[in-house]
C-alpha atoms as one frame of an Amber mdcrd trajectory, in Angstrom:
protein
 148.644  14.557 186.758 145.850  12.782 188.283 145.509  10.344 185.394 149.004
   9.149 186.399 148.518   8.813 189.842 145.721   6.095 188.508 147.867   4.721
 186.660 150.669   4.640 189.538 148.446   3.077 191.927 147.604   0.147 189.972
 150.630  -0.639 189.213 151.671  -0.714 192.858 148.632  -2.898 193.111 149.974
  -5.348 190.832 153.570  -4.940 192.797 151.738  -5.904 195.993 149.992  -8.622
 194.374 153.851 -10.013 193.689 154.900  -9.338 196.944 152.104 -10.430 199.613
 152.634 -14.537 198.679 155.809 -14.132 198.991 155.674 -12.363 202.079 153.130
 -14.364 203.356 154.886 -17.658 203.249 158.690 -16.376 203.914 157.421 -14.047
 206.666 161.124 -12.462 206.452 161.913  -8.823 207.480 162.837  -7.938 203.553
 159.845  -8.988 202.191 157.474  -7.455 205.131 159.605  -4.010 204.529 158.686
  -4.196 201.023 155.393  -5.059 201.745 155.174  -1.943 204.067 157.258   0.070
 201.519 154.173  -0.678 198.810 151.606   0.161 201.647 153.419   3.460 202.318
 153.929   4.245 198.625 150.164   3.646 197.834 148.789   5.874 200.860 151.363
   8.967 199.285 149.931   8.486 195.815 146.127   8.723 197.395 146.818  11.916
 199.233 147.903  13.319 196.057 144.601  11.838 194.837 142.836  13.276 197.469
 144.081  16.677 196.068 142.415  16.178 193.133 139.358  15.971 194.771 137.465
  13.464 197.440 136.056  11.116 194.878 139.751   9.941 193.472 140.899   9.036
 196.449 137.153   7.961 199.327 137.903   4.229 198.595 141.065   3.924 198.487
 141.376   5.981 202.160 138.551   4.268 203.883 139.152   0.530 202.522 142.072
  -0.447 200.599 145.171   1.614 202.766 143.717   1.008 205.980 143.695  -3.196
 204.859 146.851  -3.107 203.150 148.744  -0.299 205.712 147.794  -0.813 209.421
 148.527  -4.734 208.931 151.897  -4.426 207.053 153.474  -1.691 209.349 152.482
  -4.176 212.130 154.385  -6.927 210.623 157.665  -5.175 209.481 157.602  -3.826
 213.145 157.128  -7.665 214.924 157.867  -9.745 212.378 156.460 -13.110 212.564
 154.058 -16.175 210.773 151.059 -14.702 211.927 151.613 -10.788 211.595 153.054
 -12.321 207.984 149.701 -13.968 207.026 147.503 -10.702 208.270 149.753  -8.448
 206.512 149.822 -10.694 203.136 145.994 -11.482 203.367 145.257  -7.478 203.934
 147.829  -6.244 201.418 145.628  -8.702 198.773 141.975  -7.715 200.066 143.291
  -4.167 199.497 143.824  -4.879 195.664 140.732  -6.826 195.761 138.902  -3.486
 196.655 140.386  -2.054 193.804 139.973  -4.356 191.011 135.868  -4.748 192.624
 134.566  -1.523 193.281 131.913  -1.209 195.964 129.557   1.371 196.420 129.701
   3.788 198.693 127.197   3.390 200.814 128.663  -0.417 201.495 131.696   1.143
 202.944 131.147   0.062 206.785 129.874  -3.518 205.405 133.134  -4.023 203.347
 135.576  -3.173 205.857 133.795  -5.333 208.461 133.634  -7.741 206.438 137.433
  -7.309 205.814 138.802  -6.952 209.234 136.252 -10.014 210.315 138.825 -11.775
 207.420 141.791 -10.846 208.645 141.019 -11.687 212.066 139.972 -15.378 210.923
 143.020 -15.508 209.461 145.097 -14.525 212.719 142.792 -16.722 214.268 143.641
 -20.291 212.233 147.459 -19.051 211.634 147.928 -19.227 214.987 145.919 -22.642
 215.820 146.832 -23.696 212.437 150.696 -22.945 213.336 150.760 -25.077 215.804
 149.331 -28.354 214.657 151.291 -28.198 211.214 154.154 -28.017 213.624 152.842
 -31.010 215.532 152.415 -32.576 212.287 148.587 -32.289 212.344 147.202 -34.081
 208.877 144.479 -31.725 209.092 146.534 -28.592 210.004 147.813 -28.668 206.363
 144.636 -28.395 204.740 144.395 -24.597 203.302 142.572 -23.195 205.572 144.349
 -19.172 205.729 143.488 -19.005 202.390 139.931 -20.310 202.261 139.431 -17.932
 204.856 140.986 -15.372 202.512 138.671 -16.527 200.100 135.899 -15.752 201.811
 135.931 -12.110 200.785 136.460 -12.344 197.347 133.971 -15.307 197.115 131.246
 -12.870 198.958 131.603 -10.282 197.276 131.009 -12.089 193.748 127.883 -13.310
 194.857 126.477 -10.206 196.200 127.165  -8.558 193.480 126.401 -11.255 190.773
 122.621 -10.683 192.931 123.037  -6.703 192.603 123.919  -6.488 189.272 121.123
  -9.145 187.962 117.997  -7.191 189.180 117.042  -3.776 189.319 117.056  -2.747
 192.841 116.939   0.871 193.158 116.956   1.349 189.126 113.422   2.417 188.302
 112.316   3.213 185.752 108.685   2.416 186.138 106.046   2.403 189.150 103.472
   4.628 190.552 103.222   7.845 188.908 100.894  10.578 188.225 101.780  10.828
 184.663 102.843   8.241 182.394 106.120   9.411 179.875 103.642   8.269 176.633
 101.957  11.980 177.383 104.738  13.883 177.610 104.705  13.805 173.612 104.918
  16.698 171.182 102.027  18.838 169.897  99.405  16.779 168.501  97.229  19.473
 167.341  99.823  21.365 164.887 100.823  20.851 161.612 104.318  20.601 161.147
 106.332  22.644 159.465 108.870  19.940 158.366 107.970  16.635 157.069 110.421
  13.753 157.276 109.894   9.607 156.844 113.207   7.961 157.713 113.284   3.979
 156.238 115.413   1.376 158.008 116.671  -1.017 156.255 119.517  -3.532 155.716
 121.859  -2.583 153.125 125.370  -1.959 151.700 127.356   0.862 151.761 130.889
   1.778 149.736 133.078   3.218 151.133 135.275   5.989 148.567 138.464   3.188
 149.097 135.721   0.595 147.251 135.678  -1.181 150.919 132.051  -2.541 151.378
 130.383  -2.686 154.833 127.128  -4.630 155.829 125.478  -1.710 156.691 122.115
  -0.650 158.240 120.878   2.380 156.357 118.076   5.356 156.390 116.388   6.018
 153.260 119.004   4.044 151.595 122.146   5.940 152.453 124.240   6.663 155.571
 124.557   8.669 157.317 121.249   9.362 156.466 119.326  11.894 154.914 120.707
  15.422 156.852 117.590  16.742 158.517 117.342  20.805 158.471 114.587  22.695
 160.987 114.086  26.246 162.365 113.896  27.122 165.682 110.328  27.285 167.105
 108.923  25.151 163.992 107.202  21.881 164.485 109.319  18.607 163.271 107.567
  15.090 162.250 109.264  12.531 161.338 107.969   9.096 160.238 110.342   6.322
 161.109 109.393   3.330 159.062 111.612  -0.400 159.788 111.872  -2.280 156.517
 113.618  -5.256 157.777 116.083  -4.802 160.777 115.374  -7.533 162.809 115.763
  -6.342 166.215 114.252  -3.081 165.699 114.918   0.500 165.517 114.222   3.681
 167.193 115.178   7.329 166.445 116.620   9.266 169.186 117.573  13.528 168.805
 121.465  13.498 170.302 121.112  16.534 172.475 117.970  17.510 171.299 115.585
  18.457 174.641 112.521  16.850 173.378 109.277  15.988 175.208 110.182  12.539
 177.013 108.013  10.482 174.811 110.102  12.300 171.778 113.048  10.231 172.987
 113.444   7.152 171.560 114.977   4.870 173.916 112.990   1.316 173.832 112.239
   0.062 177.128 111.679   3.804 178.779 109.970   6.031 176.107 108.642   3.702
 173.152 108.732   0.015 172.542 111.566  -0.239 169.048 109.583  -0.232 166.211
 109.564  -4.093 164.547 110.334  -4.913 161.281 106.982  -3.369 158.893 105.999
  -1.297 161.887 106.463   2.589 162.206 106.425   5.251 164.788 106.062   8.694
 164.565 108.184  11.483 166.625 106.913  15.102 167.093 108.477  17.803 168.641
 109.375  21.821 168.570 113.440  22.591 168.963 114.031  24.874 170.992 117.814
  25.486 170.548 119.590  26.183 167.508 122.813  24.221 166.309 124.201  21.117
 165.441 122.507  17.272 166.776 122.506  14.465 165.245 119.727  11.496 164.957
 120.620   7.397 166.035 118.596   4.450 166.919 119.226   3.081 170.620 118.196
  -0.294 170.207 121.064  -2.539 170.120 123.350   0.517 169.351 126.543  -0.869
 170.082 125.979  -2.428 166.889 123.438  -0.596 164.732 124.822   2.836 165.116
 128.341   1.599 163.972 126.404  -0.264 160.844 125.128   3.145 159.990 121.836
   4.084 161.346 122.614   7.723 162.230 122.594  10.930 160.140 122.390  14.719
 160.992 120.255  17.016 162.034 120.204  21.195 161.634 118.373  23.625 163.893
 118.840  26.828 162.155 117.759  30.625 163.744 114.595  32.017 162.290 115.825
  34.998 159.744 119.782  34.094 160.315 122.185  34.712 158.012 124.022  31.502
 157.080 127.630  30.720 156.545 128.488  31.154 152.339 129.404  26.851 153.041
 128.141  24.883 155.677 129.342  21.092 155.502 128.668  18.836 158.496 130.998
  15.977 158.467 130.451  12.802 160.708 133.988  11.178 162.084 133.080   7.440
 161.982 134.417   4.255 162.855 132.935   1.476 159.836 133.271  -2.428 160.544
 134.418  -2.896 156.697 136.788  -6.103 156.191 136.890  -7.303 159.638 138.831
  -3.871 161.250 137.068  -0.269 161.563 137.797   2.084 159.077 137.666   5.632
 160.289 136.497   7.941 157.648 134.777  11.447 157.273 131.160  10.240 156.410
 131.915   7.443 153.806 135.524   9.260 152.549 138.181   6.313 153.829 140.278
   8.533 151.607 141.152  12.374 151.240 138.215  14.246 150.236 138.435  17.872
 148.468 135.842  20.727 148.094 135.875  23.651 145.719 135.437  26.770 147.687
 136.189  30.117 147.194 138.708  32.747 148.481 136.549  34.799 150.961 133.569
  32.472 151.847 132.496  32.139 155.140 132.592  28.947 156.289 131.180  26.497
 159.256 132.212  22.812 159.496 129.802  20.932 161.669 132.072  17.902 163.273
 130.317  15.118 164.807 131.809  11.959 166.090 129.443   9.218 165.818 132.032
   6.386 166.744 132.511   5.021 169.773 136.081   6.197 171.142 137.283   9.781
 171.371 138.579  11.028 168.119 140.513  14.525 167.711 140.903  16.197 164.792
 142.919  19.282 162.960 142.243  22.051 160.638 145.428  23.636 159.443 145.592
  26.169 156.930 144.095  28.860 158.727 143.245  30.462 162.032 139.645  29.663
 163.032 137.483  29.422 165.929 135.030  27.029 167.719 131.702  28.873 167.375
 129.483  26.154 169.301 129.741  22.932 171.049 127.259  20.201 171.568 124.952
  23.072 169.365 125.757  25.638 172.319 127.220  29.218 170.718 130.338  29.452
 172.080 130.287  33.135 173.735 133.424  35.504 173.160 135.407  32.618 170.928
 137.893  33.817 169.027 140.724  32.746 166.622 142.756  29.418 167.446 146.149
  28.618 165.778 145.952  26.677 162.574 146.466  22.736 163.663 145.241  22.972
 167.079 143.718  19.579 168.319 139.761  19.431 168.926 139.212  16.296 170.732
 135.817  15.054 170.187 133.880  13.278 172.766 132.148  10.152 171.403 128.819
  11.612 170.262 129.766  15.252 170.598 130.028  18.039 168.147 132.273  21.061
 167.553 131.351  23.837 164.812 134.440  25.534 164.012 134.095  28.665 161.324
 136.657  30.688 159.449 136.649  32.881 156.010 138.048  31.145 153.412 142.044
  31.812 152.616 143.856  31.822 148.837 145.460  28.409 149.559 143.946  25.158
 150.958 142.177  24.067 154.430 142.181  20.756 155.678 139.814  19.046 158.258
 141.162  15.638 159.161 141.259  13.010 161.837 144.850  13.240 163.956 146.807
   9.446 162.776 144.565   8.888 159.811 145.425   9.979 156.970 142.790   8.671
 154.599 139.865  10.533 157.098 140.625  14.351 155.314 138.285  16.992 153.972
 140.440  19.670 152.348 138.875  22.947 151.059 140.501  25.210 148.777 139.814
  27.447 146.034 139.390  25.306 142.594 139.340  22.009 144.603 142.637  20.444
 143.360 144.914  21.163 146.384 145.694  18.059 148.622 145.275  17.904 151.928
 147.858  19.948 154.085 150.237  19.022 156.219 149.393  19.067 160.340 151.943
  20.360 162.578 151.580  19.702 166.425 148.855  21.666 167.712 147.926  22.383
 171.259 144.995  21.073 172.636 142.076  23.033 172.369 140.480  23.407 176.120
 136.870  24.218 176.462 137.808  25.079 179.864 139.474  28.540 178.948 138.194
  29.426 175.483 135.866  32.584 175.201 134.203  34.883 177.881 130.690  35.161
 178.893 128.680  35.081 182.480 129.300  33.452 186.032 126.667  30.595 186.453
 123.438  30.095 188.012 124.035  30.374 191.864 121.960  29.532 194.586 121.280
  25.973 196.763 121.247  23.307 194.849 118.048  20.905 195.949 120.185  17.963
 194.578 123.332  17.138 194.686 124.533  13.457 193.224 127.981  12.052 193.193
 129.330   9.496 190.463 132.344   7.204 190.656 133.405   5.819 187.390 135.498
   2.355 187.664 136.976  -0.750 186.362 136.509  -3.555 188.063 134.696  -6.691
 188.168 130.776  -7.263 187.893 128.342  -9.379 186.538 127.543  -7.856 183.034
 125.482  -9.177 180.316 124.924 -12.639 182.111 128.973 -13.524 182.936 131.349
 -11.900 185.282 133.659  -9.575 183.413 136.485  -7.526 184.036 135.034  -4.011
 182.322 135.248  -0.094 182.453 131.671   0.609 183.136 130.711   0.745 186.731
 129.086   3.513 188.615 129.142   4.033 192.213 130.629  -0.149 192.089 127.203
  -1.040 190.443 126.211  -2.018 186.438 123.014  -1.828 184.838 120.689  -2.648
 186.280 122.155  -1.880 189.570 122.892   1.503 189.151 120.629   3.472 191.025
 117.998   6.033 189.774 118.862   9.818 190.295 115.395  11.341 191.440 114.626
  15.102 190.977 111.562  17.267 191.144 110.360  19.565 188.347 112.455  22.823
 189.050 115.298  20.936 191.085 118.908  22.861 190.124 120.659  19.901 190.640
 124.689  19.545 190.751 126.303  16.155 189.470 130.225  15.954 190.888 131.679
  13.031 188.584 135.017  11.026 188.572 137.036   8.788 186.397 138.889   5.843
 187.972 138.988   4.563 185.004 141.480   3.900 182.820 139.520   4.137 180.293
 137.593   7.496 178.945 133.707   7.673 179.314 131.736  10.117 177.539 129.076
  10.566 179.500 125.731  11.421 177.948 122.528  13.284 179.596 119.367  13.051
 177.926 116.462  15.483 177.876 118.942  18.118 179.184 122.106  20.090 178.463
 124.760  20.598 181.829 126.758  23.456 182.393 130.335  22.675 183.224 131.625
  24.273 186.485 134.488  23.196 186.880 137.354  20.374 185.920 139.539  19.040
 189.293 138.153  22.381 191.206 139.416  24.757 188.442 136.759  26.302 187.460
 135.848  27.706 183.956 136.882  30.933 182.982 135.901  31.045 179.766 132.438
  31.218 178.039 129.730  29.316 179.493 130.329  25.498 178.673 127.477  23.892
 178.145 127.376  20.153 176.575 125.000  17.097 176.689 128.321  14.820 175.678
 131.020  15.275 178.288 134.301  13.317 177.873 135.896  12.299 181.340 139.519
  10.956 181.368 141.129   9.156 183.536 141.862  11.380 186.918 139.047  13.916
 185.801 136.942  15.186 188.019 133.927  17.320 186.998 131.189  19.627 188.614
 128.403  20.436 186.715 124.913  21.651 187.108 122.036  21.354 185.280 118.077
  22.780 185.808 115.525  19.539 185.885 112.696  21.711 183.969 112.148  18.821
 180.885 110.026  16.055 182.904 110.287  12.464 182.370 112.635   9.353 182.579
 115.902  10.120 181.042 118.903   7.943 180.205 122.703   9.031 181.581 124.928
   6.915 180.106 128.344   6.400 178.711 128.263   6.947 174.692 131.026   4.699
 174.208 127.875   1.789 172.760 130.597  -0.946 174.451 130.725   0.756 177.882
 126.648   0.923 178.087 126.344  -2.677 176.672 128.007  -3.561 179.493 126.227
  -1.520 181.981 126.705   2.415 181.997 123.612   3.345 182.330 121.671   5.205
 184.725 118.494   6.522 184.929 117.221  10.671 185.767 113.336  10.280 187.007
 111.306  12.935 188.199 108.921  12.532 190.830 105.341  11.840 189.801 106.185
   9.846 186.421 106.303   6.343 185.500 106.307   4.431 182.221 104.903   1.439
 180.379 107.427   0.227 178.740 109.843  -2.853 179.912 112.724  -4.401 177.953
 114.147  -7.884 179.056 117.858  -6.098 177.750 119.874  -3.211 178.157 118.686
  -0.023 176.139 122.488  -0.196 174.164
């Protein structure tokens, strides 16, 4: 509902964007009345907003209705050229607002700054008026709309200065202890040796399609990594030749901060002949999975990712456990979405009566949902959290995968075939099935599977919470990468490195309320820490206990959740869409006492 309420209002936005000229300059009673109408229309659709929770709808009922309403009503009551210009100049600054985001705390500032506008333009409509009556030369100079201007013109540069330095980002400074010792045990041998080679390469697709590809240890994904719980990991990452470097980070592992892999915070990327060496003890069991995050837009799409396993100490495993990567390759100019490197159906021999787990990870950057049909199963984890009380879901029901999440789904093996594929691509299908000659089978319209719901387990930690934060995602238009764009990556009106740093002490329970505006989803990505989901627009979860570390917020979506600050350092929060954090999703978690090193001159995607 509340996605199309976004949706709603913006296209009432782009109605009033029609109507205000027109207004402005005829200054008749039908055009005012519409212009009131599309005033009256918008303020409806933000109370519905506002139902959906105070971050929908705090902008639009402090700036952008109060511009666009007060003025309009005003002129469709006394009509005339001045109350025509006000109302046409407010009804514009209130789209403004909308298409450039502010943040919150520049609330008073903006609508000063507005109603100082308007009143300029009252001001020279009425002096103006006169003399272009007269016949004044200078009277028909555009003055109303250089005053209009004004806002718009502002606004750019104070936020081309915002968005070009870091302001209240840190990510560095003062500190009692610096993130390079907050590193794994030194002192231990490991239990599990790995060496991981970057390199540039080629990989084939099953089609035959060829992609210029960035591999580990020659393949990708790479190598599958497998670890107990409790045992020490090393793992040796060695760059062969990617030029712009590489680093390994865990994907929802909650390594030591200096574990983490994110150049410019944690480690400087490791240049071409150079290694680095990670060490740390998991303390979770379940499915993560291993990418660099230098320049990842690009390098994680070329192929430098693979899996990794955290198995229970004495467990007894599923009779087949596959883990199959959903991912988006550049190959002939298009991405090819494929099941690891199968662009076409895939089959497995398994037999009648085996246990099985699937291990789904999407490593591309949009949303993807996928099927099994065939058989009842259930989702037994997500994001590597057991999934308390699950049980069986109707064959075909929809599991949509947040960019960089996971789902483990587990059944016993029927007499006839299972198929795991990717909803509207028919090429990206695994199909199990006793003798592994059965094709893959048919999907029928599934429901969507809702973590919300699914499964039973405990209430959540209560108490006070020592910090509280509040995130507004947006559209809108900012000064990323160098330019002004039009993109789906602010927070709180404010890109990378703008965005300011959420600070916590070690201990701090700390809630995180967050919103879409967008019309676009954002997966939004913790590191160093798993949240617990409270609730989804204030309904709150009834299920089991729904823990993730890859969240995926759609449009309308607002979400509480909570997490306990207990794994110190400087963390990245970030959209996992690569494109979305390129362009400036990215925030920083820093507890108090630690600083870092490290600097980069770019963006950590």
């Amino acid at each position: 509902m509340y996605g199309i309420l976004i949706f709603t209002d913006l296209t009432l936005a782009v109605a009033t964007l029609i109507v205000a000229p027109i207004a402005g300059v005829r200054a008749s009673r039908p055009s005012l009345y519409s212009l009131a109408a599309l005033a009256v229309a918008r303020l409806a659709v933000a109370l519905l907003l506002l139902s959906g929770g105070l971050l929908l709808a705090d902008s639009r009922l402090s700036v952008q209705l109060p511009l666009a309403l007060l003025p309009a009503v005003w002129a469709a009551v006394r009509p005339g050229r001045t109350a025509a210009h006000v109302a046409a100049a407010g009804s514009a600054l209130s789209v403004w607002w909308l298409l450039a985001p502010f943040a919150p705390r520049d609330t008073v500032p903006v609508l000063a700054g507005s109603a100082a506008a308007l009143g300029m333009v009252a001001v020279l409509s009425t002096a103006v008026g006169g003399r272009r009556d007269a016949g004044s030369r200078a009277a028909r100079l555009p003055w109303l709309t250089a005053a209009f201007l004004l806002v718009p013109a502002a606004t750019l540069i104070i936020a081309g200065r915002a968005d070009a330095t870091a302001g209240d980002h840190r990510h560095g400074g003062a500190g009692r202890i610096s993130v390079d010792q907050l590193t794994g045990p030194k002192d231990q041998t490991p239990a599990v040796r790995v060496t991981l080679t970057a390199a540039e390469s080629t990989v084939t697709l099953a089609s035959g399609r060829t992609v210029d590809a960035l591999t580990f240890n020659g393949s990708s994904p790479g190598p599958e990594i497998r670890a107990v719980r409790g045992q020490l990991l090393e793992v040796t990452l060695v760059n062969t030749d990617v030029e712009e470097g590489v680093t390994v980070h865990w994907h929802g592992v909650d390594v030591p901060n200096a574990e983490d892999g994110v150049p410019g915070v944690t480690q400087d990327a490791v240049a071409p002949g150079g290694r680095h060496v990670y060490r740390f003890v998991p303390t979770r069991t379940g499915t993560f999975w291993y990418h660099t995050h230098r320049d990842a837009l690009l390098n994680v799409e070329r192929g430098l990712f693979g899996a990794l396993i955290v198995e229970e100490p004495g467990a007894t495993a599923e009779q087949v456990d596959r883990t199959a990567f959903v991912h988006a390759w550049p190959a002939g100019g298009t991405d090819v979405v494929a099941l690891g490197r199968d662009d076409q159906p895939a089959r497995q021999d398994v037999a009648a009566g085996s246990t099985v787990r699937l291990r789904l990870v999407n490593s591309s950057a949009e949303p993807q949902t996928m099927q099994v049909s065939g058989t009842p199963f259930a989702v037994a984890a997500i994001d590597g959290n057991a999934v308390q009380g699950a049980t069986p879901l109707v064959s075909g029901t929809e599991l949509l995968l947040a960019a960089g999440g996971r789902y483990d789904v587990t059944f016993t093996m029927p007499d006839g075939p299972v198929t795991a594929a990717v909803s509207g691509v028919p090429g990206a299908a695994l199909t199990l099935s006793p003798g592994g000659a059965d094709g893959p089978v048919t999907a029928g319209a599934g429901e969507r599977f809702d973590p919300l719901t699914y499964g039973s387990g405990t209430a959540p930690e209560t108490g006070s919470y020592q910090r509280t934060y509040d995130l507004r995602l947006d559209d809108g238009f900012g000064f990323s990468q160098g330019r002004l764009s039009y993109v789906s990556s602010l927070i709180n009106g404010r890109l990378y490195p703008a965005v300011p740093t959420l600070e916590v002490a070690h201990g701090d329970l700390v809630r995180m309320r967050i919103a879409s505006r967008s019309v676009i989803e954002h997966p939004f990505h913790l590191h160093g820490h798993r949240v617990r989901v409270l609730s989804r627009n204030g309904e709150p979860v009834t299920g089991s206990p729904w823990w993730t570390d890859t969240l995926n917020i759609s449009t309308g979506e607002v979400y509480e959740v909570v997490f306990r600050a207990d794994n110190p350092g400087i963390w990245m929060d970030h959209c996992h869409n690569f494109e979305h954090g390129a362009n400036g999703m990215i925030m920083h978690l820093a507890y108090e006492g630690v600083a870092t090193p490290y600097t980069s001159e770019h963006a950590p995607e």
